[in-house]
C-alpha positions as CSV (number, residue, x, y, z in Angstrom):
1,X,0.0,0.0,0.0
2,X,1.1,3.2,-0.9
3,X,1.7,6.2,1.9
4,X,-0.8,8.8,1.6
5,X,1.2,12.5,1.5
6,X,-0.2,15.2,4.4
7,X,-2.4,17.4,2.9
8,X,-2.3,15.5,-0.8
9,X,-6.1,15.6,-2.7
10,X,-7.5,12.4,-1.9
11,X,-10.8,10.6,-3.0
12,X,-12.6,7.1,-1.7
13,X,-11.0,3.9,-3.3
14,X,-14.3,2.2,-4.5
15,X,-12.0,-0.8,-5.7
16,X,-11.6,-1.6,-2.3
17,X,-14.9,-3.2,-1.4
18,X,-17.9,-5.0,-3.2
19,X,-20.1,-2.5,-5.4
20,X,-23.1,-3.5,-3.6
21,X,-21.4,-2.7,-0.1
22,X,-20.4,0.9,-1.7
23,X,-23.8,1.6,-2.7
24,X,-25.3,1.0,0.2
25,X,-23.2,2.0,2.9
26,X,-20.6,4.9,1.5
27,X,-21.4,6.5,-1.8
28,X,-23.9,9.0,0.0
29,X,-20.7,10.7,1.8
30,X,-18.1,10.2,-1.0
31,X,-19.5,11.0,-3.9
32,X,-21.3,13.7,-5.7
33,X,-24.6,13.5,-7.3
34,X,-23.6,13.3,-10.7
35,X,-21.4,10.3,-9.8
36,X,-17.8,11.6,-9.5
37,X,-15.4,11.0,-6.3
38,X,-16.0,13.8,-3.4
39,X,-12.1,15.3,-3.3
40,X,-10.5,15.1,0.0
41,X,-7.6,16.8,2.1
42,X,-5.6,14.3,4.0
43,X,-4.8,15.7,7.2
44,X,-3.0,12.6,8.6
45,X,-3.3,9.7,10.2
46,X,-4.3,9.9,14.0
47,X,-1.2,9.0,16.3
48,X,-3.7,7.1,19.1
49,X,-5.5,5.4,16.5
50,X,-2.9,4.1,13.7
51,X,-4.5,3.4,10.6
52,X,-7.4,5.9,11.0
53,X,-7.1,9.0,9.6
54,X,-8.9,12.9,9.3
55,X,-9.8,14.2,6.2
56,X,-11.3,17.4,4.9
57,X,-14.2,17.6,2.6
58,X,-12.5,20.2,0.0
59,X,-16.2,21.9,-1.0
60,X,-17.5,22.4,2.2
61,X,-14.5,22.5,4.8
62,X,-16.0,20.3,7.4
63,X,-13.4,17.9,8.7
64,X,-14.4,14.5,9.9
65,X,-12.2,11.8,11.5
66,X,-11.5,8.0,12.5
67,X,-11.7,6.8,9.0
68,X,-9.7,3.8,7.6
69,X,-6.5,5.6,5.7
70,X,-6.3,2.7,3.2
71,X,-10.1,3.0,2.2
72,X,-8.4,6.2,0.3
73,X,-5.8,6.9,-2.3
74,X,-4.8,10.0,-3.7
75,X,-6.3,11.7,-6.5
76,X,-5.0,10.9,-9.8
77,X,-4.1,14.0,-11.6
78,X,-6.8,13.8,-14.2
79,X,-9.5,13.7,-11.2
80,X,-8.7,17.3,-10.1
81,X,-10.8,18.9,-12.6
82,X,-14.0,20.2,-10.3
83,X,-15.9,23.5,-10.3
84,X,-17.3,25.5,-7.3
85,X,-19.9,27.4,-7.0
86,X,-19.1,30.7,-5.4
87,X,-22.5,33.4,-5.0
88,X,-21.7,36.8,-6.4
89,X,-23.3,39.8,-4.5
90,X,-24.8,41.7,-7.8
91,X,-25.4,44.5,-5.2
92,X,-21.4,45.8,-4.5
């Protein structure tokens, strides 16, 4: 298994488990509607709890923690391509 980098661009690795599992269980919180990988921060792996590890969601900033590091790998460079949607004030 690869080491994940601190602070690299990470997404879920869906080859990981059984398609059916992913459906049901994980592809609500790590993917987007239209079916591409949610991007991730990888903040690092948790010094009391080795192979867990905190991540931040990269569109909405909240952070969440306790996950299993190898259910991720980092983004491949062809996956950074992502658009956000930032509301302009017309008014100023």
């Amino acid at each position: 298994m690869t080491k994940i980098r601190q602070y690299a661009w990470v997404v879920y690795n869906r080859e990981r488990i059984s398609k059916e599992i992913y459906n049901e269980y994980y592809k609500e919180d790590f993917e987007n509607e239209n079916g591409s990988l949610k991007h991730f921060v990888f903040l690092g792996e948790s010094p009391q709890a080795k192979g867990h590890c905190f991540i931040a969601d990269i569109q909405t900033g909240l952070v969440s923690g306790l996950h299993h590091t190898e259910d991720f790998r980092e983004a491949k460079e062809d996956e950074y391509s992502f658009t956000f949607e930032i509301p302009i004030d017309e008014d100023e």
